[in-house]
Steps between C-alpha positions, in 0.01 A plus 500: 500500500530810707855611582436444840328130530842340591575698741340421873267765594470578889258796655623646820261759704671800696736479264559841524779531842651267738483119440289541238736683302786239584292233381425651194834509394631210645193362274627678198885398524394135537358540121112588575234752367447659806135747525508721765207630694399764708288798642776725390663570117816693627605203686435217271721718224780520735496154576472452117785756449757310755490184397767274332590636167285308225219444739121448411367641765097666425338711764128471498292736733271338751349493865514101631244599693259546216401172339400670154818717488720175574329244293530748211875527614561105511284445186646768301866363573422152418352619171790761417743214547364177447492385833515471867793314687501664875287718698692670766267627798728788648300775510382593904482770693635538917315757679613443909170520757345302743183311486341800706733764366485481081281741332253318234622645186862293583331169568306521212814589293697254638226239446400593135917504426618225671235245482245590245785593287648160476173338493365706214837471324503092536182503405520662180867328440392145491353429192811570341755332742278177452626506143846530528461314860662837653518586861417762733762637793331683794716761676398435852680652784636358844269673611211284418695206632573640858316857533708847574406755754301786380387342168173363590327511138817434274572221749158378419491536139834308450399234708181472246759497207618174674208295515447614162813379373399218625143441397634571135770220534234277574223612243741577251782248519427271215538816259744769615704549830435764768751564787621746733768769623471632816760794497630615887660892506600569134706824458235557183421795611683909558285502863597132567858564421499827764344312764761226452789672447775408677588660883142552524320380820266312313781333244653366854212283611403382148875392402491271875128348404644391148742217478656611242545869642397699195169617275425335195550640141230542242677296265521203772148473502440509138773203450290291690201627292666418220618133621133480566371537157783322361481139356765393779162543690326299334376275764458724797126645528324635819853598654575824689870578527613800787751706330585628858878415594384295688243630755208295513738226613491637849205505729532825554717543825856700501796282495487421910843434468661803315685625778673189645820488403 
């Protein structure tokens, strides 16, 4: 037996920054082989590099967006370590623009990334979650449950990775389990974290939309994740969880009522 075939094996795209890299070592603490892909070597070593001590975590070069390059990915993993337990769909790219207003070569990438991506990915990982009777976990976004200003495309493409969440739960559901994240402001990112710092104007209006008055952490997310593709799961398929603090309980209107004392 390989050295590895006890362990559970999950793939996580865009593992490379952000929630990707979270989950990846959230993923390796809680005992899994974690393989790591995407576009860019540096990143997948560093995510490699800080992760717990003792951790088997494998970067593995590949563009989601290229259904040879991925399958070869998800293949080659399953091969290399015996198996397939979880397929983590993180890997997207937000580009803001209007409808009228995006250039062509950022819808495209945002399409090819962000839906293609998964599709291709799912695609390839399925004949080896059937075996094990693995699971898939989509990394939506709130916005592809209620929309954002600005975002016209990713807004689009996230609300396709929920009706494909969904059309796998059904297809799918009598061999592995696919669900959903949907991830509201995550300080994942440097540019996020400047835009949100704190005293900012922008940090002002986004603390008094979310009820819990704060961003999100990385590691937040990739808890959830985790839970997720956990056996204490076991039951839930076709289910998309906000990791939001709390914001897509509103519809949408300021608290009216803020200022009376």
């Amino acid at each position: 037996m390989n050295q590895h075939e006890s362990a559970r094996v999950a793939v996580i795209t865009g593992a490379g920054t952000g929630i990707g890299a979270a989950t990846a070592h959230r993923f390796a603490a809680d005992g899994y082989t974690v393989v790591l892909v995407g576009r860019t070597e540096a990143t997948l070593r560093q995510t490699a590099k800080e992760g717990p001590e003792g951790a088997e975590l494998h970067p593995w070069v590949a563009d989601v967006s290229d259904l040879g390059a991925v399958t070869a990915a998800i293949d080659g993993a399953a091969e290399r370590f015996g198996r397939l337990d979880v397929l983590v769909n993180n890997a997207g790219v937000a580009i803001p623009g209007t409808v009228d207003g995006i250039d062509l070569d950022s819808y495209r990438t945002m399409v090819r990334t962000n839906v293609e991506g998964a599709f291709f990915a799912s695609r390839a990982a399925l004949p080896h979650l059937r075996v094990v009777r693995g699971c898939i976990v989509n990394v939506g976004s709130v916005a592809g449950l209620r929309g954002e200003w600005n975002q016209a495309v990713y807004n689009m493409t996230k609300g396709a990775l929920v009706n494909l969440t969904n059309s796998m739960a059904l297809d799918h559901g009598r061999e592995i389990r696919v669900n959903a994240v949907h991830p509201g402001a995550t300080l994942s990112r440097q540019h996020v974290r400047d835009a949100l710092a704190e005293g900012t104007s922008l940090y002002e209006r986004f603390v008094d939309r979310v009820p819990m008055g704060r961003p999100g952490e990385s590691a937040e997310v990739a808890a959830v994740i985790a839970f997720l593709a956990g056996r204490d799961a076991g039951y839930l398929n076709g289910v998309h969880i906000p990791v939001d603090g709390g914001l897509t309980a509103s519809d949408g209107q300021a608290d009216l009522y803020k200022t009376v004392s």
